[in-house]
C-alpha positions in Angstrom: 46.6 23.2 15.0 47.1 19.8 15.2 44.4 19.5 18.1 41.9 21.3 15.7 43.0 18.9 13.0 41.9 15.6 14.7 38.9 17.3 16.1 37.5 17.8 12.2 39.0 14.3 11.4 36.7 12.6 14.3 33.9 14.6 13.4 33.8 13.4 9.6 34.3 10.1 10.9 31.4 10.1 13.1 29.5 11.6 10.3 30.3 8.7 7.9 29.6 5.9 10.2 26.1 7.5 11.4 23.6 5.3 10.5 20.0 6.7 8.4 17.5 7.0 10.7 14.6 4.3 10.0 11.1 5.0 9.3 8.6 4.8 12.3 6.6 1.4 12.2 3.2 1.8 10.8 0.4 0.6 12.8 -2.9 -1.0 11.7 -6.2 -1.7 13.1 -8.0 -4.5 12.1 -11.8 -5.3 12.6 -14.1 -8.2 11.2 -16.6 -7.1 7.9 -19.5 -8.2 6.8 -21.4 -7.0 3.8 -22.7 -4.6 5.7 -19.7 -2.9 6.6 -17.4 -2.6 9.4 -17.9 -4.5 13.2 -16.4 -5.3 16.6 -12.1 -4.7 16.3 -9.9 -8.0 15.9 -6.7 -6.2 16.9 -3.6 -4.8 15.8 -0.7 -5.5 13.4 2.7 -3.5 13.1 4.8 -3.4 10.4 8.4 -1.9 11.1 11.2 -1.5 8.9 14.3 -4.7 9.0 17.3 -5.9 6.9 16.0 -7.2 3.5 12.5 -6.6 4.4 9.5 -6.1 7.1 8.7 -7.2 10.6 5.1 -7.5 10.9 4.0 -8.6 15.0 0.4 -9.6 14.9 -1.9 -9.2 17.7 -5.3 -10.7 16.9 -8.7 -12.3 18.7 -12.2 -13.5 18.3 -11.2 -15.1 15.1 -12.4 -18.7 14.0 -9.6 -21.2 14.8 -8.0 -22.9 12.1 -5.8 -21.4 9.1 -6.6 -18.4 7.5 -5.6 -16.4 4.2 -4.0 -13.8 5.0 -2.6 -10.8 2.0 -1.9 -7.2 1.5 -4.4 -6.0 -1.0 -4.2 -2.7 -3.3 -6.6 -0.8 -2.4 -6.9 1.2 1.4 -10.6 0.3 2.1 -12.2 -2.1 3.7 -15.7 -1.3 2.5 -18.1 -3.6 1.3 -19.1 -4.2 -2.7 -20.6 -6.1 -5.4 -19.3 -9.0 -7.1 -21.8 -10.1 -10.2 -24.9 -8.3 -8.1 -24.0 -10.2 -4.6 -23.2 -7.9 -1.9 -19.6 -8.8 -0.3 -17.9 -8.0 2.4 -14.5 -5.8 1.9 -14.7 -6.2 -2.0 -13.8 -2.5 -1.8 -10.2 -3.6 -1.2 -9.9 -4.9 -4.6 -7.1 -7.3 -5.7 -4.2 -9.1 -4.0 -1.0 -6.7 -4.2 0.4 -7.2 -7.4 2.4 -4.2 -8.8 4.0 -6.3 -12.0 1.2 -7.6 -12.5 2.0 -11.4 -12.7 -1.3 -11.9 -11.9 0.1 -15.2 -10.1 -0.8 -15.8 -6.5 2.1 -18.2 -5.6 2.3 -17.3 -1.4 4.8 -15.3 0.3 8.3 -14.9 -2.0 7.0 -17.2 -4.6 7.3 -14.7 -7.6 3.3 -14.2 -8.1 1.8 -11.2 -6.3 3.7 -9.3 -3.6 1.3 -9.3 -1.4 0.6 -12.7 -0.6 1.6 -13.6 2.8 2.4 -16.1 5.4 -1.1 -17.7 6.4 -2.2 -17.2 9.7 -2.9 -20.7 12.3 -5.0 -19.1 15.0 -5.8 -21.0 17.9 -9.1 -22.9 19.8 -9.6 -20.1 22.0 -9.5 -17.6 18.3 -6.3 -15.8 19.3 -3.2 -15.2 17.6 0.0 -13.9 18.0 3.0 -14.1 16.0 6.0 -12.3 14.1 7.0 -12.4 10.8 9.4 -11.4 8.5 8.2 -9.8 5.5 11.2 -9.8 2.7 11.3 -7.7 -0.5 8.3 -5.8 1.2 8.9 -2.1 2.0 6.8 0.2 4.1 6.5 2.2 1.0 4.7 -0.9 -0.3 2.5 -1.6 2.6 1.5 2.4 3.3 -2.3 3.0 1.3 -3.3 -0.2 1.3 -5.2 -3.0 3.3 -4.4 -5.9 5.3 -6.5 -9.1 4.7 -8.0 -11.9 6.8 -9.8 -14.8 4.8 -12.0 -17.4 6.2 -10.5 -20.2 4.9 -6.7 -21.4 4.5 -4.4 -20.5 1.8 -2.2 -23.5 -0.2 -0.5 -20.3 -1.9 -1.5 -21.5 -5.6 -4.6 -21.2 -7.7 -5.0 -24.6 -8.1 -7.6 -26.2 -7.6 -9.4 -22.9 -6.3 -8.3 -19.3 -7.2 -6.0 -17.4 -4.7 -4.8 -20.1 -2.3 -8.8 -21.0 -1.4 -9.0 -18.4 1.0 -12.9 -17.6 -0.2 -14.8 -14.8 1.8 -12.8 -11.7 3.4 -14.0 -11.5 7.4 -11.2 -8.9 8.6 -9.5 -6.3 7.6 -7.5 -3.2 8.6 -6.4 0.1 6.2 -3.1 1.1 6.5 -2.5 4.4 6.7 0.0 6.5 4.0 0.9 7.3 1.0 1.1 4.1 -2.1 4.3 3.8 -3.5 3.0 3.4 -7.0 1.0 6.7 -6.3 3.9 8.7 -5.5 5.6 7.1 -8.5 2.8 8.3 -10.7 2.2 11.8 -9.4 6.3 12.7 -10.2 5.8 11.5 -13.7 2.5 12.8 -14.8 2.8 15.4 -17.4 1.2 18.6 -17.0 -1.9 19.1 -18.7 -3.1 22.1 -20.2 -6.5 21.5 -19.1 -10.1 23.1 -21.1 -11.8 26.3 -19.7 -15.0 25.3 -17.7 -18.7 25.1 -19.4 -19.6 28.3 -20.0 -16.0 29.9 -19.3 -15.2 32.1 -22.4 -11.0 31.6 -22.9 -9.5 35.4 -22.8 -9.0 37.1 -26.2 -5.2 37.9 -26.3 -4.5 41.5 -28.3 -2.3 40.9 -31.5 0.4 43.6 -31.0 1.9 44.9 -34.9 5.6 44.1 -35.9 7.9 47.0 -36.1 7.5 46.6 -39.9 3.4 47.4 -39.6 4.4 49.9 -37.0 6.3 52.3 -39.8 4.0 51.7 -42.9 1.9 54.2 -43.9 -1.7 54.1 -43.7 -3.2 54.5 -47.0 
């Protein structure tokens, strides 16, 4: 009995102390874009799962040297679009990552938008390759959106030039999931009793009598 006793009490134990199992990193392409689209692949970034945060390891080429904007934007394309009539490249991302909408871009952990992030230094030869740690970012957060390479730098204020100076968008990569803020929405969106179709006629339903109509007499 008492064998069978400490066999439960080590089992519970072991059951306690087992950590949750992470979530598997999430792995991006990224390619340069032009107004006309999509073109030759930069590389790769990973975004894993770490205390207080994300680990993104970025494995990039072919880009100009020099410092470079670099942000999470909202939405998961990388499409071109049109900004006042002029054809640009990746507009289709839309804005910077900003679900409280402080409408602030103040760089990474500065309080503005959530997705503003470290700013890339890539080297003469156009390569780079670095970690960094991502805190307050989720893979919840990152999943359904884009990542963001500017051609210029980023002084992570909008002073003198909006959103760190960054200007055009010359790579980017979708990341592949499910938005957090989607998910959000789709568990809180009240069912709709939605309008039959053009031309549908809504079914008649038959009024059955009361009890009371039932026994009076016809007259």
């Amino acid at each position: 009995m008492r064998t069978k006793n400490a066999l439960l009490w080590i089992g519970a134990g072991l059951f306690v102390t087992t950590p949750a199992l992470a979530e598997k990193p999430v792995k991006v392409t990224v390619t340069h874009i032009s107004p006309d689209g999509a073109g030759k692949p930069v590389g790769t970034i990973v975004f894993r799962e770490a205390k207080d945060g994300l680990t993104m390891q970025a494995k990039l080429k072919g880009l100009p040297p020099g410092e470079h904007g670099f942000h999470l934007h909202e939405n998961p394309s990388c499409d071109p679009g049109e900004k006042d009539g002029v054809k640009g490249a990746g507009l289709a991302a839309g804005s910077h990552y900003d679900p409280a909408s402080t409408k602030a871009h103040k760089g990474p952990g500065g309080g503005g938008h959530k997705g503003d992030l470290p700013k890339l230094e890539v080297a003469k030869n156009g390569n780079f390759r670095g970690r960094f740690k991502l805190e307050g970012l989720t893979l919840a957060d990152v999943k359904g959106r884009s990542i963001m390479i500017h051609e210029g730098g980023d002084n992570y204020s909008d002073e003198p030039k909006p959103l760190g100076g960054g200007g055009a968008r010359i790579a980017c990569g979708v990341i592949a999931g499910e938005p957090a803020m989607n998910n959000m929405a789709k568990k809180a969106a009240p069912v709709e009793n939605k309008p039959p179709a053009e031309g549908v006629k809504p079914a008649k339903t038959e009024e059955k009598p009361t009890p009371a109509e039932e026994k009076k007499p016809a007259p």
